[in-house]
Residue frames as a rotation matrix with the C-alpha (Angstrom) as fourth column:
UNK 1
0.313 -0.167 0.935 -35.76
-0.944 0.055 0.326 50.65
-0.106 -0.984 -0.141 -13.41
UNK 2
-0.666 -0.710 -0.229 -33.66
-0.664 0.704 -0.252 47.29
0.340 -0.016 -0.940 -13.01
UNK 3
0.340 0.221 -0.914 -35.24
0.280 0.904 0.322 43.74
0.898 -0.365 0.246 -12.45
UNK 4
0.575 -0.177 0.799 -35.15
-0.801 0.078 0.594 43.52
-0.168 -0.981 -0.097 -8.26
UNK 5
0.820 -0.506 0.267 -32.95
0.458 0.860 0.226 40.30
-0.344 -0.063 0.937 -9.12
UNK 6
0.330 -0.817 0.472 -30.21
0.474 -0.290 -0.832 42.59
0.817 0.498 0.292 -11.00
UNK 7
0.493 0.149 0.857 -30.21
-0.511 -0.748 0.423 45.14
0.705 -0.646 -0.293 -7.84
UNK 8
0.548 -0.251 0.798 -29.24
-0.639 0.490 0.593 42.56
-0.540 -0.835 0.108 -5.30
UNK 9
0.820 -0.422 0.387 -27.08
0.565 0.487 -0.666 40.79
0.092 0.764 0.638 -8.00
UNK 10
0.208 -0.607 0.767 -24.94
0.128 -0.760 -0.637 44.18
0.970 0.230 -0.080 -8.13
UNK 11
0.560 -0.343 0.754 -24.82
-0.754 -0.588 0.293 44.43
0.343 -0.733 -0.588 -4.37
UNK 12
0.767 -0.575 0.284 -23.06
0.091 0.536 0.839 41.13
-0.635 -0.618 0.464 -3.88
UNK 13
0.827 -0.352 0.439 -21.37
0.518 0.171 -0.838 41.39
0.220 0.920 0.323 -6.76
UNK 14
0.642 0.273 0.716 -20.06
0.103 -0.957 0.273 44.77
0.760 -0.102 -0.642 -6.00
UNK 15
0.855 -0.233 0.463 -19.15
-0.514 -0.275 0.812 44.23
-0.062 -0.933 -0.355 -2.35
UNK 16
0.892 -0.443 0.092 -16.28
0.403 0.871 0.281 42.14
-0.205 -0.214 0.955 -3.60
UNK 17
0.069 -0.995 -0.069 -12.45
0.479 -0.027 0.877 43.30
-0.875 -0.093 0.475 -3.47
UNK 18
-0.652 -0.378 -0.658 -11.68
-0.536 -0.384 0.752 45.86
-0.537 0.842 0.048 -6.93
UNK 19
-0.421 0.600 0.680 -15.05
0.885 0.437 0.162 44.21
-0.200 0.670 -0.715 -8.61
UNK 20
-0.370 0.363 -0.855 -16.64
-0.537 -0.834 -0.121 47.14
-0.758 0.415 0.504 -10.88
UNK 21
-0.035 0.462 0.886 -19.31
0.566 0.740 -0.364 46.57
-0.824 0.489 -0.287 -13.23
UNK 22
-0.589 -0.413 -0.694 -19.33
-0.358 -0.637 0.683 47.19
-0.724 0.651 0.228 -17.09
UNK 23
0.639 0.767 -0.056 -21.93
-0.335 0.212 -0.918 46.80
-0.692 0.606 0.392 -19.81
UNK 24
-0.650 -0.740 -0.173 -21.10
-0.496 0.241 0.835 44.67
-0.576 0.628 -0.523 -22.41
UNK 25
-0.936 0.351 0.019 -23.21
0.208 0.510 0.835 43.28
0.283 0.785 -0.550 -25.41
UNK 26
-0.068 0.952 0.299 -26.43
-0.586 -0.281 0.760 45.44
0.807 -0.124 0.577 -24.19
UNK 27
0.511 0.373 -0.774 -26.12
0.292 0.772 0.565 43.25
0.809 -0.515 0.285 -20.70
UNK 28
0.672 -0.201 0.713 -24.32
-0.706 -0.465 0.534 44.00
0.224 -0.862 -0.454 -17.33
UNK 29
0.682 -0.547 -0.486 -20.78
-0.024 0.647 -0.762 42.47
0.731 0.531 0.428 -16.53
UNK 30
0.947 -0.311 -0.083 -19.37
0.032 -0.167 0.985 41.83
-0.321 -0.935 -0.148 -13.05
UNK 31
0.722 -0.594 -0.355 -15.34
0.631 0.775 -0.012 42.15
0.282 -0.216 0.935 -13.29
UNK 32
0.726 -0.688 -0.004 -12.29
-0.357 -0.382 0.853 42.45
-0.588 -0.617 -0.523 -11.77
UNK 33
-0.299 -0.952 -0.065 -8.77
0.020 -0.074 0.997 43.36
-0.954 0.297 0.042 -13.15
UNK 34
-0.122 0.495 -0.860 -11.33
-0.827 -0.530 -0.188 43.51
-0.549 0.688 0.474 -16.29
UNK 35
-0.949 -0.140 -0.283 -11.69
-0.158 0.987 0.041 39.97
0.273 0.083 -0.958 -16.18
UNK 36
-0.249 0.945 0.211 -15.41
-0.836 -0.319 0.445 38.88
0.488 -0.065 0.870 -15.87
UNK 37
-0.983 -0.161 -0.083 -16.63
-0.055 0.703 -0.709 36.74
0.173 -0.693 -0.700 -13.26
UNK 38
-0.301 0.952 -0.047 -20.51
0.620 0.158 -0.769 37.34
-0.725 -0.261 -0.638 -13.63
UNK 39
-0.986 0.161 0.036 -22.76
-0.053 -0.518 0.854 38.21
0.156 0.840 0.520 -16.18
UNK 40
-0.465 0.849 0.252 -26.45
0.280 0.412 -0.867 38.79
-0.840 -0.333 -0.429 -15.74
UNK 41
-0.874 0.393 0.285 -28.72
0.226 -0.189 0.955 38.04
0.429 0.900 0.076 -18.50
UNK 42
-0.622 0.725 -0.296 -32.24
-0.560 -0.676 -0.480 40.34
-0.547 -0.133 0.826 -18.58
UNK 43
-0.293 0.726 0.622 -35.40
0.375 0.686 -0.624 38.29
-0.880 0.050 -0.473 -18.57
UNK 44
0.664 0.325 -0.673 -36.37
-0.570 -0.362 -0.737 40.91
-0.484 0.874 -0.055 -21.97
UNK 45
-0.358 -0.797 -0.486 -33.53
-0.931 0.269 0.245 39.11
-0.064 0.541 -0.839 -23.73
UNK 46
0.854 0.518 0.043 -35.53
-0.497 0.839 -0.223 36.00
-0.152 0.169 0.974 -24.55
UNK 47
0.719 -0.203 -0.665 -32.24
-0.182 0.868 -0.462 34.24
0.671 0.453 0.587 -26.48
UNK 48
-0.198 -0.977 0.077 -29.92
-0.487 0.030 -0.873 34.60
0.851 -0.210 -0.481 -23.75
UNK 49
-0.571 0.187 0.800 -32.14
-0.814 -0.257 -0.521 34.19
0.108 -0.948 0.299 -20.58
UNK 50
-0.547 0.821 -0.160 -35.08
0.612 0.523 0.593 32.04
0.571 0.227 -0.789 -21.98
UNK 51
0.296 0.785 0.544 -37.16
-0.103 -0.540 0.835 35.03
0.950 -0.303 -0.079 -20.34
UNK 52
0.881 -0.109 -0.461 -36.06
0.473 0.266 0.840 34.41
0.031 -0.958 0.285 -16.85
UNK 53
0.706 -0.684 0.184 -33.40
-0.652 -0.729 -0.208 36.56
0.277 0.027 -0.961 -15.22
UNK 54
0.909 -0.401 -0.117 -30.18
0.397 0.916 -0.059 35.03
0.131 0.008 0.991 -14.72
UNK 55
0.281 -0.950 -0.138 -26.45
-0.901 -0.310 0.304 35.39
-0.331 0.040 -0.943 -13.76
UNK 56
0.860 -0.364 -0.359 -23.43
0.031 0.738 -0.674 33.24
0.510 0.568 0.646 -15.73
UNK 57
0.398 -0.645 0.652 -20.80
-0.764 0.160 0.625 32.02
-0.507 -0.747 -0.429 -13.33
UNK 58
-0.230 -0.904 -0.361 -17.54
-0.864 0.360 -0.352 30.41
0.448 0.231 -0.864 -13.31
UNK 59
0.967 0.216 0.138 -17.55
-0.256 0.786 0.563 26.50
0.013 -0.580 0.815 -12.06
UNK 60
-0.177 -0.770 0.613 -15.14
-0.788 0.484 0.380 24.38
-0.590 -0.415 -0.693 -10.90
UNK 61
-0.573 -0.037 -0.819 -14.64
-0.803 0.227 0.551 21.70
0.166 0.973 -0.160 -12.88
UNK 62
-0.730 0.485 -0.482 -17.45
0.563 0.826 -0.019 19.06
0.389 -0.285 -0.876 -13.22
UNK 63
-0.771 0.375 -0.514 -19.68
0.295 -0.505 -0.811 21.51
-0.564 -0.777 0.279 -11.22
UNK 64
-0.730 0.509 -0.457 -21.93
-0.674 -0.649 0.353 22.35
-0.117 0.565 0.817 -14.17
UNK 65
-0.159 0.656 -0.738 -23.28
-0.340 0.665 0.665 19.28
0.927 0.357 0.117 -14.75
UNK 66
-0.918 -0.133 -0.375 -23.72
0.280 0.455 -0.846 18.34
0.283 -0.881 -0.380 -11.37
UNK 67
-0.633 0.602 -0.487 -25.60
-0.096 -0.685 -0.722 21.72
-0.768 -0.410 0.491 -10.43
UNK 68
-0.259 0.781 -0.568 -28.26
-0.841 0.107 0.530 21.34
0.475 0.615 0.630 -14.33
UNK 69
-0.412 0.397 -0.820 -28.52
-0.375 0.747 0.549 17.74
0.831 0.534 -0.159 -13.09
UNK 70
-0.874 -0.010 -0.487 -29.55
0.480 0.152 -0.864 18.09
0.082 -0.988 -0.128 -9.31
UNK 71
-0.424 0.794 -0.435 -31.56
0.496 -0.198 -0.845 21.02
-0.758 -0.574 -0.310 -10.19
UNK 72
-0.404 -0.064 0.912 -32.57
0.874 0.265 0.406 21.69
-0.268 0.962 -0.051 -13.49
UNK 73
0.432 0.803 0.411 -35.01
0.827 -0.534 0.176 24.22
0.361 0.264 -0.895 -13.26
UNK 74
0.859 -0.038 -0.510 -32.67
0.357 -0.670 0.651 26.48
-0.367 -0.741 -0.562 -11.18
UNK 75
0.037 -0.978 -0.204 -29.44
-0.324 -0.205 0.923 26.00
-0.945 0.032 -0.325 -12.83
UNK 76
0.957 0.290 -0.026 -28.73
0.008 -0.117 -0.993 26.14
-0.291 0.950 -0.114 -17.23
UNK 77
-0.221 -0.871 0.439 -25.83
0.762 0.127 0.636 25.76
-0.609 0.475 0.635 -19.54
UNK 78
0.428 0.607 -0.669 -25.53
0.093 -0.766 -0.636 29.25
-0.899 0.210 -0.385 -20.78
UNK 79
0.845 -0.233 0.481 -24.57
0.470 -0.105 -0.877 30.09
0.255 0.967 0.021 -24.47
UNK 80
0.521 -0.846 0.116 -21.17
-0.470 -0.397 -0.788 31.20
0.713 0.356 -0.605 -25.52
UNK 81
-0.397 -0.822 0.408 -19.59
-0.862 0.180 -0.474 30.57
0.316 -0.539 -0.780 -22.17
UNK 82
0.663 0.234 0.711 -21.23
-0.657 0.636 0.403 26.94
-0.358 -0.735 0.576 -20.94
UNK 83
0.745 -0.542 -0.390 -18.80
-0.193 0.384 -0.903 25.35
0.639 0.747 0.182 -23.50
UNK 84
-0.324 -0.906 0.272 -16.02
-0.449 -0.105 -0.887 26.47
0.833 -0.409 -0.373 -20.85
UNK 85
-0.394 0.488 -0.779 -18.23
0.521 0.817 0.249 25.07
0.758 -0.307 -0.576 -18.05
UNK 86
-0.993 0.104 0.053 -19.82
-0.087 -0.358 -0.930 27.96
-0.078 -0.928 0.364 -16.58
UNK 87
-0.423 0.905 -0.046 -23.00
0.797 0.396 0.457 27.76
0.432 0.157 -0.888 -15.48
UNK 88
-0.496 0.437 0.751 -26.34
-0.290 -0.898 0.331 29.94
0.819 -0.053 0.572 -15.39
UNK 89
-0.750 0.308 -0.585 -28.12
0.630 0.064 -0.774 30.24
-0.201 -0.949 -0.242 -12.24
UNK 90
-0.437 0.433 0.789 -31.82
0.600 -0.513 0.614 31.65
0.670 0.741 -0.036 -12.08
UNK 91
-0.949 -0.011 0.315 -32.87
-0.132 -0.893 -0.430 34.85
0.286 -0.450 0.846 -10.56
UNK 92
-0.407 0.873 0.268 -36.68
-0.566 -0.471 0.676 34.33
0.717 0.123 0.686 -10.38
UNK 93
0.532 0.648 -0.545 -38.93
-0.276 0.741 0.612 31.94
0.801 -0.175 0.573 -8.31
UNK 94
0.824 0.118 0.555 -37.28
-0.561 0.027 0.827 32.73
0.083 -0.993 0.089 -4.89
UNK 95
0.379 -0.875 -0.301 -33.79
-0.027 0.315 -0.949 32.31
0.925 0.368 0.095 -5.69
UNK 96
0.570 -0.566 -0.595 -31.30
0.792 0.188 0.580 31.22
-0.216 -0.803 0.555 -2.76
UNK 97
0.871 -0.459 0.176 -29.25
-0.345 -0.825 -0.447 34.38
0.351 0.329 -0.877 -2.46
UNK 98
0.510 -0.745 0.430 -26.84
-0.653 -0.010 0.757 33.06
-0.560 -0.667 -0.491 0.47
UNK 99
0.467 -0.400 0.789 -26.05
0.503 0.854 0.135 30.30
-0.727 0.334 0.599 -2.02
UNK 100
0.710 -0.086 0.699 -25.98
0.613 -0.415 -0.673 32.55
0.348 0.906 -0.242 -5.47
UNK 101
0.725 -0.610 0.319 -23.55
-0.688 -0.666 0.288 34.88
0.037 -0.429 -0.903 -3.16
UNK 102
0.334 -0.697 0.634 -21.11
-0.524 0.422 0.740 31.95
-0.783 -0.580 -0.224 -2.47
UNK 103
0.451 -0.187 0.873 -21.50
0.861 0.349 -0.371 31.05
-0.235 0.918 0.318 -6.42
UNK 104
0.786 -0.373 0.492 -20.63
0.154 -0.653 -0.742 34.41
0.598 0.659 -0.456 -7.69
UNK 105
0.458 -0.872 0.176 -17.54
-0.784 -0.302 0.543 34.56
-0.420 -0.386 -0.821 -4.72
UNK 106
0.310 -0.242 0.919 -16.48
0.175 0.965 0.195 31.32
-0.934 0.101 0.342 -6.38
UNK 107
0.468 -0.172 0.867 -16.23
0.838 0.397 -0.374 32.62
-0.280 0.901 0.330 -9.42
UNK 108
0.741 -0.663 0.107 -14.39
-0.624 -0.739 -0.254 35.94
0.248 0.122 -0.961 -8.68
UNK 109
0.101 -0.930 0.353 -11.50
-0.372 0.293 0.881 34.06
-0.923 -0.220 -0.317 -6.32
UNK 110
0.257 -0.226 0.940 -11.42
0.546 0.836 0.052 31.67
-0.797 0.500 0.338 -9.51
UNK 111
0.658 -0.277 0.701 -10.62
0.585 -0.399 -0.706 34.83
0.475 0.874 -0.101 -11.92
UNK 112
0.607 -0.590 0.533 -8.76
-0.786 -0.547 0.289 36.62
0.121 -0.593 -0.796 -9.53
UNK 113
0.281 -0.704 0.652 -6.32
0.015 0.682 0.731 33.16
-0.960 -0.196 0.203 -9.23
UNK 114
0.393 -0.443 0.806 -6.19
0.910 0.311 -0.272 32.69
-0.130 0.841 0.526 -13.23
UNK 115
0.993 -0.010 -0.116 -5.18
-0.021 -0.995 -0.097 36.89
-0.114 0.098 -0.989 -13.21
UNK 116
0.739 -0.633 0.228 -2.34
-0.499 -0.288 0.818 36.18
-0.452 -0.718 -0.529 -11.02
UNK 117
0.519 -0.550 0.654 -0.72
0.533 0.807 0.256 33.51
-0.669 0.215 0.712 -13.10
């Protein structure tokens, strides 16, 4: 059975425009046009997650460091992709959904714009 944070992860995810999800590296992958705009990492996955569930979102630029340095404990420079400046966002400890919803639309429109180009 899924983490309750992956479940409600997939329904916003989901409810966006041609988004369809696809496993990739043993992990769930939000994207559209087959372009990924969300990844959630599984709290069993110690090196990706640090044990704590998580989703990897696009930022705007500057927006990573802002969000680790405002709220550290909530928000994480994930491997592979924080390099590019997206940032992780954690699932656990009574996560803001209405907020984590308006992060992951942020980071479809922002792959859905680089698609189009």
């Amino acid at each position: 059975m899924p983490h309750p944070s992956l479940t409600r992860l997939r329904d916003i995810c989901l409810a966006l425009p041609d988004a369809h999800e696809v496993e990739a590296w043993g992990a769930p992958t939000f994207r559209v046009k087959n372009k990924i705009f969300a990844m959630y990492s599984d709290p069993s996955d110690a090196t990706h997650s640090g044990g704590r569930p998580g989703v990897w979102l696009k930022a705007g630029p500057g927006n990573q460091e802002l969000l680790i340095a405002a709220d550290p404990t909530r928000y994480f420079k994930p491997p592979y992709v924080g390099p590019s400046g997206w940032v992780g966002v954690r699932l656990d400890k009574r996560p803001r959904w209405k907020e984590v919803a308006e992060m992951v639309r942020e980071s479809y429109e922002m792959t859905v714009v680089k698609k189009k180009r």
